[in-house]
C-alpha positions, 0 to 999 in steps of 0.5 A, spaced: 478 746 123 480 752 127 486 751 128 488 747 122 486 754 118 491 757 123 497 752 121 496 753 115 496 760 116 502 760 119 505 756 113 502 761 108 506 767 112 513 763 113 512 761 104 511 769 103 516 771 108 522 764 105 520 768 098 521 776 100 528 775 102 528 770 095 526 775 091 530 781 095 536 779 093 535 773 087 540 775 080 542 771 074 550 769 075 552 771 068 558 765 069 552 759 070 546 763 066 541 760 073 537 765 077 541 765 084 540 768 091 547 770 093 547 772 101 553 776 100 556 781 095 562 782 092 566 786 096 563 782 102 567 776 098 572 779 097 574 781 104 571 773 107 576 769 104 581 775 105 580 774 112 579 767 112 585 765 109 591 766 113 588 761 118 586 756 113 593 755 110 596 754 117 591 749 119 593 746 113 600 746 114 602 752 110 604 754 104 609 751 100 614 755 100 618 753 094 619 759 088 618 754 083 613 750 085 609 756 088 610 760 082 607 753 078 601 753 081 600 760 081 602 760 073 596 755 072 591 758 076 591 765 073 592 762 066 585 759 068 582 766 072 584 769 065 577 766 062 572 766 067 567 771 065 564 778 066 568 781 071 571 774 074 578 776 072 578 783 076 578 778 082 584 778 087 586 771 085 591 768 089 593 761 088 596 756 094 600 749 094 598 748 101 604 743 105 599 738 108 599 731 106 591 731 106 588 730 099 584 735 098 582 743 094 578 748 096 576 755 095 574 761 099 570 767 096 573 772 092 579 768 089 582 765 095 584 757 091 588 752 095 590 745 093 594 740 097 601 736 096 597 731 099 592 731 092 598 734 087 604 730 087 598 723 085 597 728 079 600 726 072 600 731 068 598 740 068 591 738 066 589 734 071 592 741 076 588 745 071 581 740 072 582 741 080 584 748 079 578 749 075 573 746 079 575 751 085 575 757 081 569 755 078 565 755 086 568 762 086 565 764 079 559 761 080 558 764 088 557 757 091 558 759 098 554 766 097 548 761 095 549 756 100 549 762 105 542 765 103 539 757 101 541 756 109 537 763 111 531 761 106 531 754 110 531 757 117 526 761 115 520 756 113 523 751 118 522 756 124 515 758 120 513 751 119 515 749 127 510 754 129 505 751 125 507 745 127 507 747 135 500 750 134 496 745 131 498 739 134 497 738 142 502 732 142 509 735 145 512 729 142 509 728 137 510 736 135 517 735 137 519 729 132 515 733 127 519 739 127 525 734 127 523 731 121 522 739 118 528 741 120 532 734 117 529 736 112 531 742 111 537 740 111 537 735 105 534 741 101 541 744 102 546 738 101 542 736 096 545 744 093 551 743 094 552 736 090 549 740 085 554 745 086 560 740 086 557 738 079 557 745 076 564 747 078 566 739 075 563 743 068 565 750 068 573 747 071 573 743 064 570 749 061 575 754 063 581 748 062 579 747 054 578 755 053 586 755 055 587 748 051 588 743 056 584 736 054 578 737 059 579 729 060 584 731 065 578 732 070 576 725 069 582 723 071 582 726 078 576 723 080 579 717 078 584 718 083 579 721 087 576 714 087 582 710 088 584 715 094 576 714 098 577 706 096 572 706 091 567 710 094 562 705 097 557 707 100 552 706 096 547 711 095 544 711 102 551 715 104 551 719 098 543 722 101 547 725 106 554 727 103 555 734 101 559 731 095 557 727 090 560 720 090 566 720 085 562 714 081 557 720 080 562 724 078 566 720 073 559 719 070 557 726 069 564 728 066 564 722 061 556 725 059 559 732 058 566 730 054 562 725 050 557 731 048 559 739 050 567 737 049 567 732 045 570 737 039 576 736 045 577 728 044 583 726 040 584 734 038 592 735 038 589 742 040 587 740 047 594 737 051 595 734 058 602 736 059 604 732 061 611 732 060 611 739 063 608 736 069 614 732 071 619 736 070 616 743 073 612 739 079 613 732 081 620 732 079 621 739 084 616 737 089 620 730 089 626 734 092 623 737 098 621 734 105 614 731 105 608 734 108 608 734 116 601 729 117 595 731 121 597 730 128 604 734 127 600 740 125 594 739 130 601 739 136 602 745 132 596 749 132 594 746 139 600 750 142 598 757 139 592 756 144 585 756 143 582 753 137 576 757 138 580 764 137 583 760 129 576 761 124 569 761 124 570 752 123 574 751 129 570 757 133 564 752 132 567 746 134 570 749 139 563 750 142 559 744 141 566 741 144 568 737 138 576 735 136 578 740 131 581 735 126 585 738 122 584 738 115 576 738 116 573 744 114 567 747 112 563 742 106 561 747 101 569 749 100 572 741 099 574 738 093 
């Protein structure tokens, strides 16, 4: 009864120690209206993903270089930026078409957005950019990365607390062992399951900030349908969606369609909301048609490898560095993918 007291005690301390970092630095996003614990402050943002930034583009091959396709891109996004809300529009936003025939978009804190050719040139019309986009600038304005980063502390935290309740109650090393495993495991599905919330949440506030500027926010649908088409029909049943970090796209094609028949269904069949598409093939996919395609994975890898050590390039590669894992180019932290 003793030492049942004590585990329980020590649980009690690491509930009571989780919940005094919570509330030291809990605030309502005025973008999400939701109570949040953002690890990081603005200018702490800002200046992340400005450091991280040139290192990301190289390992995505770079940037596109072309004025006209730049200067597209940019043009959208900051059209999009525009919108957010409270201070949002202050950000240094920067948008990048990235060269690299990998599918995908991204964004770091504080503005930084990139999105690939490889995700690009499958797109028909500008609403379809503007839902990507969106969605990107929508992890910013809702301060994902913030969150993940105090949700990851707030775990440690009772998962450390919990483990030495654990050790002290039960006498069975591998018994305490496997239970500090599962504890930790845990821990971590407490954390994905955040960022497929996330992942949801930049889905409705990309389509919020697409229809403030008039884009048709069914054009966010249509890219999960190219994003389904992509990962071969998404299969992998609900068992591999427990433990992704992203919804699978049929999830997501779902929740858009709830919210296009309920929050945006003014936006259906109304001449106000367009895709563009016409614009879109004549400034994006008739000028991307014109340049060299995307180097693939490997030319990019041989490139970086001869710069040197993968360790000294970002905070990702400097991990996968010291587990020893590749570096598999394109493979990024999961809270900044599409």
């Amino acid at each position: 009864m003793g030492m049942t007291r004590g585990w329980l005690g020590l649980a009690v301390a690491a509930v009571g120690m989780a919940g005094a970092v919570l509330a030291g630095g809990c605030t309502v996003n005025p973008t999400t209206g939701r109570s949040q614990f953002a690890a990081l402050s603005r200018s702490q943002e800002i200046s992340l993903g400005t450091q991280a930034k040139p290192e990301l583009t190289a390992e995505f091959g770079g940037a596109v270089t072309d004025p006209q396709l730049a200067g597209y891109v940019t043009e959208i996004g900051q059209k999009l930026a525009r919108v957010t809300e409270t201070d949002n529009p202050g950000l240094p936003w920067e948008f990048t078409l990235l060269n690299s025939e990998v599918i995908n978009a991204f964004a770091l804190p504080g503005g930084k957005v990139f999105i690939s050719r490889g995700l690009a040139d499958r797109m028909t019309s500008e609403a379809q950019l503007a839902g990507v986009l969106g969605h990107e600038i929508g992890h910013v304005t809702a301060r994902h990365t913030s969150e993940r980063i105090g949700q990851s502390t707030i775990a440690q935290v009772l998962v450390a607390g919990a483990a030495i309740g654990v050790s002290a109650a039960v006498k069975d090393e591998v018994v305490a062992e496997g239970a500090v495993v599962g504890l930790t495991v845990g821990g971590q599905l407490v954390t994905l399951k955040f960022s497929r919330d996330q992942e949801s949440e930049a889905d409705a506030l990309g389509m919020r900030y697409m229809a403030k500027v008039g884009y048709d926010p069914r054009g966010q649908l249509e890219v999960m349908q190219i994003l389904k088409e992509a990962s071969g029909g998404g299969e992998g049943g609900a068992t591999a969606e427990m433990f992704a970090t992203h919804p699978l796209p049929e999830t997501r094609i779902a929740r858009v369609n709830e919210l296009l028949r309920t929050t945006f269904a003014n936006t259906q069949n109304n001449p106000a909301y367009q895709k563009r598409e016409a614009e879109f093939r004549q400034r994006y996919l008739r000028r991307s048609a014109m340049l060299p395609p995307p180097p693939d994975r490997e030319a990019v890898r041989a490139a970086l490898l001869e710069l040197g050590n993968p360790a000294t390039w970002c905070a990702h590669c400097a991990e996968a560095a010291a587990e020893g894992r590749p570096v598999a180019v394109g493979e990024i932290g999961p809270d900044w993918l599409w």
